[in-house]
C-alpha positions in Angstrom: 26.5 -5.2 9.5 29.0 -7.5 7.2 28.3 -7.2 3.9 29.9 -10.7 1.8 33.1 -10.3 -0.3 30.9 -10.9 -3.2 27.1 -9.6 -3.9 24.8 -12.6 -4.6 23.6 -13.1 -8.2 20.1 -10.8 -9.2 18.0 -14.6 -8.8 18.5 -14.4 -5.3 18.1 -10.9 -4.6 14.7 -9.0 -4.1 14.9 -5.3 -3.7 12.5 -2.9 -1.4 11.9 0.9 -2.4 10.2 3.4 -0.1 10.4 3.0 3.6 7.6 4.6 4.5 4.8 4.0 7.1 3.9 1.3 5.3 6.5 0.0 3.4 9.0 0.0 6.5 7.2 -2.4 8.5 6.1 -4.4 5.0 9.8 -4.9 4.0 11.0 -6.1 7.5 8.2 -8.7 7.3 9.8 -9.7 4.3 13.2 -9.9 5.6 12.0 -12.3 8.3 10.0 -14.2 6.0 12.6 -14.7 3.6 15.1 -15.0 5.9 18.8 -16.6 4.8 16.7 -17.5 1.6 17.6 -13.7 -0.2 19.7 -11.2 -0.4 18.0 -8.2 0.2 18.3 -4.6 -1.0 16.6 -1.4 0.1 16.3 2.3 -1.2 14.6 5.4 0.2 15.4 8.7 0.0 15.5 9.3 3.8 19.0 8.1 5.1 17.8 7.4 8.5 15.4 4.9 7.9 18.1 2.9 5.4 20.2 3.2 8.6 17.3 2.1 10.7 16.4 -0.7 8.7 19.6 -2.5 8.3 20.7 -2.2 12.1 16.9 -3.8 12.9 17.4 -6.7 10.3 20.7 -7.7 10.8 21.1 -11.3 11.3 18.1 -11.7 9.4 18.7 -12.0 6.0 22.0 -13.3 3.7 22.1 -9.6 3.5 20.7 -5.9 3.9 22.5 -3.6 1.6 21.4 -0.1 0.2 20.7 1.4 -3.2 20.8 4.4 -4.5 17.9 4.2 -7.1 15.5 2.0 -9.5 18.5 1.8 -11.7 20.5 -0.2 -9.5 18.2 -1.9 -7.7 16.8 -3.7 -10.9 20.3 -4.3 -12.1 21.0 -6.0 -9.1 17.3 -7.8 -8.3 15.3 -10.0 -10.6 12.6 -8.9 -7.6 12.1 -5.4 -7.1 8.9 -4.5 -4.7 8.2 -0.5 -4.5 5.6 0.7 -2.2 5.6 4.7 -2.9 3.3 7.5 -2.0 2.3 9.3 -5.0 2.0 9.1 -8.4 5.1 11.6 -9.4 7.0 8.9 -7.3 6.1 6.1 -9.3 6.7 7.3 -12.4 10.6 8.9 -11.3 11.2 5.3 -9.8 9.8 3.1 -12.6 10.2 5.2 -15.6 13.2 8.2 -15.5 15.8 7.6 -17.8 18.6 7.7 -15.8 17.6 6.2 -12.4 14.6 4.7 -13.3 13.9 0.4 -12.8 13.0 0.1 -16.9 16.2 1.9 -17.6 18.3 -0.6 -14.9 16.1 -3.4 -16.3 16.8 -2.9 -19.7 20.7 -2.1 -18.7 21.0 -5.6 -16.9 19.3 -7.0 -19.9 22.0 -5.7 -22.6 24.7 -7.1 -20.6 24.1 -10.1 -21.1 25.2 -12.5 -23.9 22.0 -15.0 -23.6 18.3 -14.5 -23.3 18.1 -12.2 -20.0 16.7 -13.2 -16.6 12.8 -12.8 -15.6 12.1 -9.7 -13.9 9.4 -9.3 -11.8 8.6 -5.7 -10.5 5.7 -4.5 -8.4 4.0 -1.6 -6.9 1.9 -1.8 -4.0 0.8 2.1 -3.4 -2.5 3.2 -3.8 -1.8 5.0 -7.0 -4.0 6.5 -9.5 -5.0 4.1 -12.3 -3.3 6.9 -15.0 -0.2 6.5 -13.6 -0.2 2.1 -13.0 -1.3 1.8 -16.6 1.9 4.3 -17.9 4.1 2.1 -16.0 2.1 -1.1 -17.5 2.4 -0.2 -21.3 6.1 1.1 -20.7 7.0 -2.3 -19.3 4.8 -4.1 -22.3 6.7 -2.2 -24.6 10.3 -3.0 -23.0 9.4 -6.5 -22.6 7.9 -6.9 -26.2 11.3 -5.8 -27.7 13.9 -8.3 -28.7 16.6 -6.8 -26.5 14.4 -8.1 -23.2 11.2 -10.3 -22.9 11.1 -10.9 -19.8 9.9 -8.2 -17.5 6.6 -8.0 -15.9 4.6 -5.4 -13.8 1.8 -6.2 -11.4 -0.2 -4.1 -9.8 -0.7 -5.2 -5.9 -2.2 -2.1 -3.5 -2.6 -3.3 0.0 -5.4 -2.6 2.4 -5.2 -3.0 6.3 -3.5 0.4 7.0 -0.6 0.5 8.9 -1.3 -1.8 12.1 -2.0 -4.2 8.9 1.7 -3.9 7.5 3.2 -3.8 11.5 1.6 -6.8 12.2 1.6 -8.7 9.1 -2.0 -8.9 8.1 -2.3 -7.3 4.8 -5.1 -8.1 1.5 -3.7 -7.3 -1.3 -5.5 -6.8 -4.2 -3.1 -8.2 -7.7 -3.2 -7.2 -11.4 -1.2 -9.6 -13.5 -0.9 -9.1 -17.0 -3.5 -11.1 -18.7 -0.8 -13.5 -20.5 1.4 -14.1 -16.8 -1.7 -14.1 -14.3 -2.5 -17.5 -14.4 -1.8 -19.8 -11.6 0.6 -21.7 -13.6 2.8 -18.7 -14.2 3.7 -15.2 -12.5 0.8 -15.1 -9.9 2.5 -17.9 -7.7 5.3 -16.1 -7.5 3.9 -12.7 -6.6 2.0 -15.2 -3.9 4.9 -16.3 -2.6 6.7 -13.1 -1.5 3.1 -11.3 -0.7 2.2 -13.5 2.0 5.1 -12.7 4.3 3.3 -9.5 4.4 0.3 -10.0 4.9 -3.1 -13.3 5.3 -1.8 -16.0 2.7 -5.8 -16.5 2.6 -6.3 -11.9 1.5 -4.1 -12.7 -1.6 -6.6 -11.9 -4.9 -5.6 -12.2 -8.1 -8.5 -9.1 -9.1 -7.9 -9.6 -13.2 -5.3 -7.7 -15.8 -3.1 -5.1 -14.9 -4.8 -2.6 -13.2 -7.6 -4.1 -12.0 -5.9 -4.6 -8.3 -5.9 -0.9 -8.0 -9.4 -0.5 -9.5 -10.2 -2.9 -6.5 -7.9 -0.8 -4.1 -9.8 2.8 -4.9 -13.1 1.2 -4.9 -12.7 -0.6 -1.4 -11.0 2.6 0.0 -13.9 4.6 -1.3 -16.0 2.5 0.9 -14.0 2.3 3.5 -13.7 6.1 3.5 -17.6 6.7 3.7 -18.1 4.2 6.8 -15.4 6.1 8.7 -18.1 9.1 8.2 -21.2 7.1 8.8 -20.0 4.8 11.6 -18.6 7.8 13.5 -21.7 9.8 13.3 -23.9 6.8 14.5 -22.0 6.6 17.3 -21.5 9.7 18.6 -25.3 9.8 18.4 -25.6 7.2 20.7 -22.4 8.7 23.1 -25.1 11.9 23.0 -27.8 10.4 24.3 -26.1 9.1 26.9 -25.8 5.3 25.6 -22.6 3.3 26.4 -20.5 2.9 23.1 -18.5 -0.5 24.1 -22.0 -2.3 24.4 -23.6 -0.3 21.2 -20.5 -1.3 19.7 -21.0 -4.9 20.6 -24.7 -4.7 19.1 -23.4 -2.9 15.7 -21.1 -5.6 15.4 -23.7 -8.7 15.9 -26.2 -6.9 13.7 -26.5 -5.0 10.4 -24.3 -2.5 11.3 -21.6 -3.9 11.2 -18.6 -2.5 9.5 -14.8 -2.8 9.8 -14.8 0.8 11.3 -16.9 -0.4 13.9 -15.1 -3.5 13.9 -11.5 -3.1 13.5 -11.0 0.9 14.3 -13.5 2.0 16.5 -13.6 5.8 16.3 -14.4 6.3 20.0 -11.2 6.2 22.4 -11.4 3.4 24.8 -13.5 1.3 23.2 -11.0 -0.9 22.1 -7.9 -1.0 22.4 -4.7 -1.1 20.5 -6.4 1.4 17.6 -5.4 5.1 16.2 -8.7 6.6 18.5 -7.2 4.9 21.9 -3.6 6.5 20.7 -4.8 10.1 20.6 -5.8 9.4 16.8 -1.9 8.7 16.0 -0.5 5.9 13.4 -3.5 5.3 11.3 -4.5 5.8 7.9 -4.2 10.0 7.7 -7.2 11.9 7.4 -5.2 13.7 4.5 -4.9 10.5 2.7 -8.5 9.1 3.2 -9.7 13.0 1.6 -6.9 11.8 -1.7 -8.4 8.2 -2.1 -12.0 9.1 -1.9 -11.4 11.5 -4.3 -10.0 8.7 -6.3 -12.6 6.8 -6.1 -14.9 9.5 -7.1 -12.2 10.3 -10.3 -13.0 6.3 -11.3 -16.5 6.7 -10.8 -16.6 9.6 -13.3 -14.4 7.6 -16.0 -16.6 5.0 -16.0 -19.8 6.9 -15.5 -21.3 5.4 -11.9 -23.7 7.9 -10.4 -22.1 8.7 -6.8 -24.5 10.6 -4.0 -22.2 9.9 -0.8 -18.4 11.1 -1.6 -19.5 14.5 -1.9 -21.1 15.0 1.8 -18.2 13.0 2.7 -15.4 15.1 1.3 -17.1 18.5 2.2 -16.9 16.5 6.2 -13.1 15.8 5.5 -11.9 19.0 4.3 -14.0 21.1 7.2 -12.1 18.3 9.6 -8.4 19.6 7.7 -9.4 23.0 7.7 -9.0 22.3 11.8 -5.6 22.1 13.5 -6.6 19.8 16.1 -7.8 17.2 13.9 -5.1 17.7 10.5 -2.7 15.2 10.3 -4.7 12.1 12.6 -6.4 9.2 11.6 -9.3 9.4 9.5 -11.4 8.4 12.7 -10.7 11.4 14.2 -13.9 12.9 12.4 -15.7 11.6 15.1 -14.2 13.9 17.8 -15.1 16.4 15.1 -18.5 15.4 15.0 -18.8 14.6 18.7 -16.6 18.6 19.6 -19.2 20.4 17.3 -22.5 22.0 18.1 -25.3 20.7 16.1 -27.0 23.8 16.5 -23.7 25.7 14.7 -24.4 23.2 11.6 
């Protein structure tokens, strides 16, 4: 792919860190929805998808060139969008030294002879609320000194899993700091770049800092609970015999309802074009549904909410992990566990 003789200036550039599951598809929706507008820049630490990435968007952007680090990227970006797996991650990309985005950002900042450019970075992992309000008061205290004012860190976890981020359909759940989230200032902007990603109309602005991944742990831990609950009520009705497309059909005109039942049915066939129908393959990982129930119950401690349901639900999870021929699918597959076991073991 051409790269121009000359790399455009940081106003027009939005950088894209972490390539994974979610964040590939998430980034190429930007691309296209940005289109010639940007240049764009992209960083992961597997090679193959950088090389991926750029042959699958070229022609779709001013351009697609890699960086190395955090560093670089907000040197070069006044936009830098990180969606990253774990904690540890975020706080090597957003706060090492050498490589990190507050070092790069405060580097771009010093060379210049005038008041620096706004920055806006943001993080839309499912991270833990320790780590989101580390990066928060580093960037507060970066962008309080003299040297550079004008960086800000929002907080914007996604939910929809990833046939959400394939197909463009994302919520995502914002924390603004309290002085930049109203809709005369930053929020706009962090509107603007997060609906190429996902419904215009699933863009919250949840409160301060934070409070979108508050919003993210405590909607996962629901969502976590229902996978259980709906797949246990329906393999209760595939046991005695009942057909699970029409008592599917009847959950979903009545109380029942949920988006498991709804939007990922946990029993193949059902409906199609979901991880059960696949095998269980390129959902939301078992692994990962245990981690963010267990943040949710984590939160629930810290503020002191008496919880009855994670536990059950976690001791269902890790039994279902424990097994090889359910580790590593979509959360759903605990109903195959359910529906494989004997009651009478149990």
């Amino acid at each position: 792919m051409a790269t121009p003789t000359s790399p455009s200036s940081p106003a027009d550039t939005v950088a894209f860190i972490g390539l994974g599951v979610m964040g590939y598809p998430m980034a190429m929706n930007l691309v296209k929805g940005l289109g010639a507008e940007k240049s764009f820049l992209i960083c992961d630490v597997h090679e193959e998808f950088l090389q991926r990435f750029q042959n699958e968007a070229q022609g779709r952007a001013l351009s697609v060139r890699t960086v190395p680090n955090g560093f670089e990227a907000a040197r070069a970006a006044n936009t830098i969008i990180t969606m990253l797996p774990t904690p540890g991650a975020v706080r090597s990309v957003y706060l090492d030294d050498e490589t990190g985005i507050l070092a790069g950002a405060l580097s771009a900042g010093a060379a210049r002879n005038h008041e620096p450019e706004p920055k806006l970075i943001m993080e839309c992992g499912t991270i833990e609320t320790a780590t989101i309000n580390a990066v928060a008061k580093a960037t507060q205290e970066l962008s309080s000194s003299k040297l550079f004012n004008s960086l800000t860190f929002v907080d914007a976890p996604v939910s929809g899993g990833p046939m959400g981020a394939v197909a463009g359909s994302l919520t995502f759940m914002v924390g603004c700091p309290a002085a930049a989230s109203s809709e005369g200032s930053v929020f706009p902007l962090v509107r603007s770049y997060l609906k190429h990603m996902g419904n215009e109309s699933g863009i919250f602005l949840c409160g301060n800092v934070g409070a979108g991944t508050a919003f993210k742990i405590i909607n996962n831990y629901l969502s976590a609970i229902t996978s259980l609950a709906a797949s246990e009520a329906l393999n209760m009705g595939v046991k005695a015999g009942l057909d699970p497309k029409l008592l599917t059909e009847v959950m979903n005109a009545s109380s029942g309802q949920c988006w498991v039942t709804s939007k990922s049915n946990p029993v193949p066939g059902v409906q199609p074009h979901v991880p059960s129908t696949n095998g269980y393959e390129g959902g939301f990982r078992i692994e990962l549904c245990s981690k963010v129930l267990g943040m949710g119950t984590k939160l629930a401690q810290e503020v002191g909410a008496r919880t009855i349901l994670d536990a059950p639900t976690q001791s269902a999870f890790e039994e279902v992990m424990r097994d090889e021929r359910y580790r590593g699918k979509d959360a759903r597959v605990v109903y195959k566990w359910l529906n494989e076991s004997d009651s009478a073991d149990r």
